[in-house]
N, C-alpha and C positions, 0 to 999 in steps of 0.2 A: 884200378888203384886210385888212378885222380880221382872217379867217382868218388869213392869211399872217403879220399882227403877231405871233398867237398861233404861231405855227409858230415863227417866229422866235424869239420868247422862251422857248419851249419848249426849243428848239435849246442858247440860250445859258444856260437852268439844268442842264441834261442835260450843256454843256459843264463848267460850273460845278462841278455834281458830280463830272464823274468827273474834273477837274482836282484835288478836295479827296479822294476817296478813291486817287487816285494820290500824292498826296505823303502823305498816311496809312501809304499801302501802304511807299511810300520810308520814312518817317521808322520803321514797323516794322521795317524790313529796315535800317536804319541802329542800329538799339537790339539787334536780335539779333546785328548784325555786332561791335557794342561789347561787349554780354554775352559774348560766346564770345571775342573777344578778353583781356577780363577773366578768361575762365575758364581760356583758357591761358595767363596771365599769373599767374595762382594755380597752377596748375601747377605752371609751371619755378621757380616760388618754394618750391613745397613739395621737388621733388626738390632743387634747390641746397641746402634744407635737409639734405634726407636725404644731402647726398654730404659738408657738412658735418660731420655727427654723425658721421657714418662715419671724414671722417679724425679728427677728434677722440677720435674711440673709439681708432681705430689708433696716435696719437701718445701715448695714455693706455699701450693696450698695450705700444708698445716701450720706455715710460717704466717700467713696472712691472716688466718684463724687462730693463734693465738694471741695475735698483736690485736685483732677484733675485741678478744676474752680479754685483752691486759686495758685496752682500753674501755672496756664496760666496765672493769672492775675500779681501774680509776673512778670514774663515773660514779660509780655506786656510792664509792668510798667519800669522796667528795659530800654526795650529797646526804651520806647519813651524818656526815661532820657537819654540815648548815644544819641539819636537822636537829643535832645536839647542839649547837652554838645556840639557835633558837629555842630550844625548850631549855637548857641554863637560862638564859636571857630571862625566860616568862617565872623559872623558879624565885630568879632572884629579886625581881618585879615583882610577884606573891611575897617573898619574905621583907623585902620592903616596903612594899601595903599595910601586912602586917603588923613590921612594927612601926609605921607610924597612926595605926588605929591602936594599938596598945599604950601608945602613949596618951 
């Protein structure tokens, strides 16, 4: 009969145990499933960063390029206005010649 007592509560620490190294096991397997979750959660955080930058960069870019384009166009504008202030100049220099050989 003690034998059997002891069998039995052999039985029920033996359950015991591997009742307490299976939720061990589970609550492992619950902390690695959250770490990796965490990891690719770090992840998609760092590429959304990178695609971030990227357009940031790219909007820096066309921004730089059209301050380029505004500023050649200045330029241009500019220099077809000396272009026409100078050929008025030489017209009116010709109609002046003009009319003082006409007279």
């Amino acid at each position: 009969e003690r034998r059997r007592e002891r069998e039995i509560d052999k039985g029920i620490k033996q359950d015991a145990l591997a009742r307490a190294e299976a939720e061990r096991a589970a609550r492992r397997a619950q902390g690695e499933a959250e770490a990796e979750e965490a990891r690719r959660a770090a992840a998609q955080a760092e590429l959304d960063a990178a695609r971030k930058l990227e357009s940031a960069q790219a909007l820096l870019k066309q921004r730089a390029l059209a301050q380029q384009e505004e500023s050649r166009a200045r330029a241009q504008a500019a220099a077809d206005a000396r272009r026409a202030a100078e050929e008025e100049t030489r017209v009116r220099a010709d109609r002046e010649r003009a009319a003082a050989e006409a007279r």
